[in-house]
VOPAGU-2260 file (C-alpha; in pm, 1 decimal, decimal comma):
REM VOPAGU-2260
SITE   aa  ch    i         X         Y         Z
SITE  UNK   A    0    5430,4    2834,5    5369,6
SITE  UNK   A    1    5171,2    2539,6    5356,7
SITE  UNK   A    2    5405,8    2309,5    5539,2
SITE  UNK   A    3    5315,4    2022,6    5275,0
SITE  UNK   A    4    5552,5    1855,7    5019,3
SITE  UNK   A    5    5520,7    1941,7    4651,0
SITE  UNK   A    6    5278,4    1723,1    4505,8
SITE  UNK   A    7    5382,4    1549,6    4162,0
SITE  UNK   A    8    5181,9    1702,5    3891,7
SITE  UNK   A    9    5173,6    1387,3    3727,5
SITE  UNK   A   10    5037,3    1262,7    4030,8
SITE  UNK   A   11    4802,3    1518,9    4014,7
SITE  UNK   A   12    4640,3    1487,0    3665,1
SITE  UNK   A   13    4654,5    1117,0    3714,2
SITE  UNK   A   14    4409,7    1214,8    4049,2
SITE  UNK   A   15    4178,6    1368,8    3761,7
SITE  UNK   A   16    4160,9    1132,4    3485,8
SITE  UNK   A   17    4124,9     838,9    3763,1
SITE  UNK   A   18    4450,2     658,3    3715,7
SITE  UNK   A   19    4612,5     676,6    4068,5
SITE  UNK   A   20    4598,6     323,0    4204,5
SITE  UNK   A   21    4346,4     346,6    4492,1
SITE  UNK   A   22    4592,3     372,7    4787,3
SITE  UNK   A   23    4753,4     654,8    4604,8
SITE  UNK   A   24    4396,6     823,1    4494,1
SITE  UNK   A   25    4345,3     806,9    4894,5
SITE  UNK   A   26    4649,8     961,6    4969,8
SITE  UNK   A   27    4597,2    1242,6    4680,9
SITE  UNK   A   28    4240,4    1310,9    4787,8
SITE  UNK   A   29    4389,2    1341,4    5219,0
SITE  UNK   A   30    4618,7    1587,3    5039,6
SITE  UNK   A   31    4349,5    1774,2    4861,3
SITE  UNK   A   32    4116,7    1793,4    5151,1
SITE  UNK   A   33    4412,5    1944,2    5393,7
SITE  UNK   A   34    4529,1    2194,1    5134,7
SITE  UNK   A   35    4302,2    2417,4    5033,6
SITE  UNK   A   36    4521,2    2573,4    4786,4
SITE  UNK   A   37    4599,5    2231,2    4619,1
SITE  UNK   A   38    4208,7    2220,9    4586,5
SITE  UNK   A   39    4210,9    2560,2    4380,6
SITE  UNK   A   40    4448,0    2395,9    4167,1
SITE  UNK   A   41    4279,3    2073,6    4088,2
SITE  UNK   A   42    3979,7    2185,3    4051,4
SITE  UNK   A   43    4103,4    2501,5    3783,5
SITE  UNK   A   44    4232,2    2182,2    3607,6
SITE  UNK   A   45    3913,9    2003,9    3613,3
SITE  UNK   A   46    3770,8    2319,9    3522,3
SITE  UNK   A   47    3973,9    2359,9    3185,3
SITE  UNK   A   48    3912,4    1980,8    3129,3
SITE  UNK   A   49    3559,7    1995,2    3165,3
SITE  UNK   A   50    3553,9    2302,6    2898,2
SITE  UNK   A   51    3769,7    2116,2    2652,7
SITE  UNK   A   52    3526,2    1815,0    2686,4
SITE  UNK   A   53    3223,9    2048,2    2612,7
SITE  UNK   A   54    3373,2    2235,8    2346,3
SITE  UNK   A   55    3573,6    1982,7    2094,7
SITE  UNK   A   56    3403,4    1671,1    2206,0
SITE  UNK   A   57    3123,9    1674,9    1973,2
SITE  UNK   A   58    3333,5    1712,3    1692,1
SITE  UNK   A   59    3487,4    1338,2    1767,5
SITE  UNK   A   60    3163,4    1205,9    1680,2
SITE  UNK   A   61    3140,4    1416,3    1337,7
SITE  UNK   A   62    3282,9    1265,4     976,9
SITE  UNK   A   63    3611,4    1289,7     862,5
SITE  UNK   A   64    3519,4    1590,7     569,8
SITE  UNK   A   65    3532,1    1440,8     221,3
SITE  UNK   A   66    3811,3    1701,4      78,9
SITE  UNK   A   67    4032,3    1567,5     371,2
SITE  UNK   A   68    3949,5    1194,4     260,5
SITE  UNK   A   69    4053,3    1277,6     -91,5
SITE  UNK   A   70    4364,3    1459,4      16,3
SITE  UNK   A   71    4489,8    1145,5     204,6
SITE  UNK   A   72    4397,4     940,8     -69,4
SITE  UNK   A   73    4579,9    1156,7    -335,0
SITE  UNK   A   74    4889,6    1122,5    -116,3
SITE  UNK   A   75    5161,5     876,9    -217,1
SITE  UNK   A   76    5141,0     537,9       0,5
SITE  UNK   A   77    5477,7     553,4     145,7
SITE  UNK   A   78    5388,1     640,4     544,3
SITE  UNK   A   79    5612,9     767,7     806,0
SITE  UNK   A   80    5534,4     509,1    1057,8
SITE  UNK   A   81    5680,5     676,8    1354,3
SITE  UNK   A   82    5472,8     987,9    1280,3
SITE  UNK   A   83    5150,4     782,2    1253,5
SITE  UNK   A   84    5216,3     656,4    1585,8
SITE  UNK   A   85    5257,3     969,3    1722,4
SITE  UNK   A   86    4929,4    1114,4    1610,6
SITE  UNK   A   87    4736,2     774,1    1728,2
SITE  UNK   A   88    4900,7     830,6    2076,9
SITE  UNK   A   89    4728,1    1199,9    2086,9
SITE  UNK   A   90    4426,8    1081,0    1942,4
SITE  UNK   A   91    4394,6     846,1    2203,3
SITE  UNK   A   92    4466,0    1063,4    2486,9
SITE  UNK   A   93    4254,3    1329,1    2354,6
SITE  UNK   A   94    3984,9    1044,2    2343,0
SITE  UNK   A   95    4041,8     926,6    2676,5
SITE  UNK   A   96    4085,0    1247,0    2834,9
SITE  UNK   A   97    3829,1    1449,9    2724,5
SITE  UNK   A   98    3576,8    1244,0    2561,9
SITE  UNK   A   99    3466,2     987,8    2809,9
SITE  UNK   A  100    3148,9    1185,6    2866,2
SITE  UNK   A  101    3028,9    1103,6    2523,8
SITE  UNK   A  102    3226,5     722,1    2480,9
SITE  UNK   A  103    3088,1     585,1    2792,5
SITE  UNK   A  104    2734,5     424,8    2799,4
SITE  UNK   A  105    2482,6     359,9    3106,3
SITE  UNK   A  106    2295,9     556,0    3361,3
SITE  UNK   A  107    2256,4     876,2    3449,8
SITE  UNK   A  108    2406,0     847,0    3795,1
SITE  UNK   A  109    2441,7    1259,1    3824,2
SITE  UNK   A  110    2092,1    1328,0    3722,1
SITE  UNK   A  111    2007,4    1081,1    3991,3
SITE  UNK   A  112    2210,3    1253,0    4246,2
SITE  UNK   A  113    2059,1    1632,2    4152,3
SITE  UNK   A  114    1677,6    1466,8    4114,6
SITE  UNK   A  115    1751,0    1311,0    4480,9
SITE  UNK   A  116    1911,7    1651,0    4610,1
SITE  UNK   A  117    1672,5    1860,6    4448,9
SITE  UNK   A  118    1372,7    1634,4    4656,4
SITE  UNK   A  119    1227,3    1540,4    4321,0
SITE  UNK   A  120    1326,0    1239,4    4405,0
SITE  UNK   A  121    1246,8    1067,5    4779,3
SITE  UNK   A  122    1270,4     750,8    4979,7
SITE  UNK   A  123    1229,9     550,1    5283,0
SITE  UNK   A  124    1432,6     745,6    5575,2
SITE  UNK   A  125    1673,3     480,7    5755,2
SITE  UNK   A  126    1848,1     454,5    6079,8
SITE  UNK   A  127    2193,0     688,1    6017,4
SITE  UNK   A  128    2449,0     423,4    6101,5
SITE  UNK   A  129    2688,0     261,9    5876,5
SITE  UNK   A  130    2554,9    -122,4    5906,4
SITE  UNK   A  131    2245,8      -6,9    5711,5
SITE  UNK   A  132    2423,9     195,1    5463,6
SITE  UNK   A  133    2667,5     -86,1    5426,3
SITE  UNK   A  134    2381,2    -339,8    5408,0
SITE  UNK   A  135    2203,3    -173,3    5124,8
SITE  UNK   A  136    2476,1    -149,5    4925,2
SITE  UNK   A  137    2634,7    -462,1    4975,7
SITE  UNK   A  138    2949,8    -300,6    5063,8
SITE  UNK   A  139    3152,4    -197,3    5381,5
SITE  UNK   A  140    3180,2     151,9    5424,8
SITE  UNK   A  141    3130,0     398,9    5703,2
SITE  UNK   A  142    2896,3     700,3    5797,3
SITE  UNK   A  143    3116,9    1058,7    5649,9
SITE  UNK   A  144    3176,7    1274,8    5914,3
SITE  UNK   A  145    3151,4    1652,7    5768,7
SITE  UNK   A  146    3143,2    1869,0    6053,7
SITE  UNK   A  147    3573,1    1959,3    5908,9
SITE  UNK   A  148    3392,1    2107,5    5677,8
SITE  UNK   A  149    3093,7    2270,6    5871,0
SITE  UNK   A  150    2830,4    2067,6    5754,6
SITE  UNK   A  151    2587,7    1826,6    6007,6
SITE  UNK   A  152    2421,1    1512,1    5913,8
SITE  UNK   A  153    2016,5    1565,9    5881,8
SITE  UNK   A  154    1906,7    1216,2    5686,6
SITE  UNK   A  155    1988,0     891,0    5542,6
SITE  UNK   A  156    1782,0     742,4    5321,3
SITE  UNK   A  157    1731,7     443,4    5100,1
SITE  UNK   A  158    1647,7     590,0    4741,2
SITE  UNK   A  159    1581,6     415,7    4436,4
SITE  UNK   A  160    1862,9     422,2    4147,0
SITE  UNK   A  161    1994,1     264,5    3815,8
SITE  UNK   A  162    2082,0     -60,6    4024,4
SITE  UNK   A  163    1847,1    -127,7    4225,8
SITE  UNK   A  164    1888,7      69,8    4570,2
SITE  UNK   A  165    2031,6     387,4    4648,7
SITE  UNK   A  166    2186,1     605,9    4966,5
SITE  UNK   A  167    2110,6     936,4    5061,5
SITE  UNK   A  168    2327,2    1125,2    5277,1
SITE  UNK   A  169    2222,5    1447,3    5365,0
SITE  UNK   A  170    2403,9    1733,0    5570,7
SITE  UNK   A  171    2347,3    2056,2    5616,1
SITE  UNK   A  172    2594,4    2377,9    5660,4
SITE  UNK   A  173    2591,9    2666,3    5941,9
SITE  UNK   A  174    2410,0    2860,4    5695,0
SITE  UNK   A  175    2153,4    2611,3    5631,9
SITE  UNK   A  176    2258,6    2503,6    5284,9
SITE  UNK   A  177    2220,7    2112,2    5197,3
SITE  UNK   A  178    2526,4    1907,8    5076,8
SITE  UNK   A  179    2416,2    1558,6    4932,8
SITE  UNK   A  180    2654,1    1207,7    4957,7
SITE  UNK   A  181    2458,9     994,0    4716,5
SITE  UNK   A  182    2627,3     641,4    4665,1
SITE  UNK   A  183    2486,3     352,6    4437,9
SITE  UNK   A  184    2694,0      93,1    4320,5
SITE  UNK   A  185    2907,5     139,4    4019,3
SITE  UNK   A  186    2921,8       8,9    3670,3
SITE  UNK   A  187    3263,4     -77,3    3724,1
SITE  UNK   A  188    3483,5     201,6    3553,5
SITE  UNK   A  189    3656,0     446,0    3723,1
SITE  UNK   A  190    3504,9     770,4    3664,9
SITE  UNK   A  191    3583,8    1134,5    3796,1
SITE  UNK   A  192    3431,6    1459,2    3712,7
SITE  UNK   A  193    3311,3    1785,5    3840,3
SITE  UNK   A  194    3011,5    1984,0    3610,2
SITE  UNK   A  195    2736,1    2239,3    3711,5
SITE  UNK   A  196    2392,6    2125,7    3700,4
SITE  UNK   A  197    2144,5    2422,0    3727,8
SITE  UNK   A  198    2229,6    2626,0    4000,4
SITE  UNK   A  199    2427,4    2318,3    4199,1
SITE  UNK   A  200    2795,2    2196,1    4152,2
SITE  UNK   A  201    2810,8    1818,4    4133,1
SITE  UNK   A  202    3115,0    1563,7    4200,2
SITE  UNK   A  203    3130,6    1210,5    4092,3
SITE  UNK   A  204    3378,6    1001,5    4212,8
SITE  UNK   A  205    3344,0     677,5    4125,7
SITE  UNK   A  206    3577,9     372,4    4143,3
SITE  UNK   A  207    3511,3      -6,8    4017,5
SITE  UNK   A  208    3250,9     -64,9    4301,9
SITE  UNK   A  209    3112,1     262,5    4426,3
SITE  UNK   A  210    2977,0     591,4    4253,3
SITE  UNK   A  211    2973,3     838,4    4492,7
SITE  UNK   A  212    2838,4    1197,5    4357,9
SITE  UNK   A  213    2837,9    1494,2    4576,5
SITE  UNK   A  214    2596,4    1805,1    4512,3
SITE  UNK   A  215    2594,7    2167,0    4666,1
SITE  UNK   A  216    2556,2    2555,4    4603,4
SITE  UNK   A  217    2987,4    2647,4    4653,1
SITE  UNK   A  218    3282,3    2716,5    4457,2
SITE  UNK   A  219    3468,2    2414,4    4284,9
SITE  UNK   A  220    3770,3    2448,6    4511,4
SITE  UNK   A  221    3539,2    2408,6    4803,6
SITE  UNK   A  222    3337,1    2105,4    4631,2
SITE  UNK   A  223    3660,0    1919,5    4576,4
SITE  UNK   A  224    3788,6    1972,7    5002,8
SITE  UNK   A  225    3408,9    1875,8    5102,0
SITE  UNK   A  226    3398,7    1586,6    4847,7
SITE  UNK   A  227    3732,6    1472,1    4961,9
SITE  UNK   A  228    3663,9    1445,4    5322,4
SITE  UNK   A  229    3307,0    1259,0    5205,9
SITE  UNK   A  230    3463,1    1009,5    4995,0
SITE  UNK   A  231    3744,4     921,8    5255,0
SITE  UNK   A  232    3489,4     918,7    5543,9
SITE  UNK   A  233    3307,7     661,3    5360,6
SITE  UNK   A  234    3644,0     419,8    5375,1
SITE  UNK   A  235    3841,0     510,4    5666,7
């Protein structure tokens, strides 16, 4: 027994595809981060999403194939309206669900995060409080405290990014591994996703003022309890 109420699933693929209002994205993520069986779950979801993205995505982009066009054409004009709805309605979600890493323009706010992780990527070390993260940013937030999840602060530091300036938060596990909080401010859309770059597992959560992307060697499940408890330290 977990001692924790059933979660919705709606509530919970509406966690993934970033359509929880953001009191109830909060209260999701607290959730997450306390059960780590709920975390297995969400992120085996994420996992399939992620897969389904990578492996019919490309084909939204390709041409309708000319036999097809000449089929529909062929076809008498009388239309089943109700059916055509239908079909737009999954188009749509299958559009919005699982191709939003091909629709949606801008930076590269991941490759960022893994180029300021990885060290190719440095800046100015700052005092670690919150005023000076908050300051840079030009929003209030607060210093994450990971040490729930085993993992000590070791720097903060001002790095450059797509808008202008960049935070680095860096921690460090018992075994010496580094974790990386790296916030810039965000394009505006609300954005989540979990996807392996090289031999690190990156988060992005972003919302309509802050992408925050976490990066670390560990198991999804684990990613999604650490990047909980980073992305509700920054708030509360």
């Amino acid at each position: 027994m977990t001692g924790f109420e059933p979660l919705p699933e709606e509530d919970i693929h509406a966690f993934i595809d970033g359509e929880l209002a953001p009191a109830r994205a909060r209260a999701v993520a607290d959730r997450i981060a306390a059960d780590p069986a709920l975390a297995a779950k969400v992120a085996a979801y994420q996992t399939d999403k992620s897969l389904i993205a990578s492996h019919y995505g490309p084909l939204l982009a390709r041409p309708v194939p000319l036999a097809v066009q000449r089929a529909v054409r062929r076809r008498p004009r009388r239309v089943n309206f109700t059916r055509l709805a239908m079909a737009a309605s999954i188009l749509i979600a299958v559009v919005a669900g699982f191709g939003y890493r091909i629709l949606l323009p801008g930076g590269d706010v991941i490759g960022n995060a893994v180029a300021v992780h990885s060290g190719e990527v440095t800046g100015r070390t700052i005092v670690a409080d919150a005023a000076r993260i908050s300051e840079t940013l030009g929003l209030t937030l607060k210093l994450p405290d990971l040490s729930k999840a085993g993992y000590t602060l070791s720097e903060v530091a001002v790095v450059p990014g797509d808008r202008g300036k960049a935070v680095k938060i860096a921690y460090r596990s018992v075994a010496g591994e580094p974790f990386t909080l790296y916030l810039e401010n965000s394009p505006g859309r609300e954005r989540f996703e979990i996807t392996k770059r090289g031999d690190v597992l990156v988060c992005l959560w972003q919302d309509d003022v802050l992408s925050t992307v976490m990066v670390g060697k560990m198991p999804a499940a684990e990613m999604l309890r650490v990047a909980s408890l980073a992305y509700n330290g920054l708030y509360f």
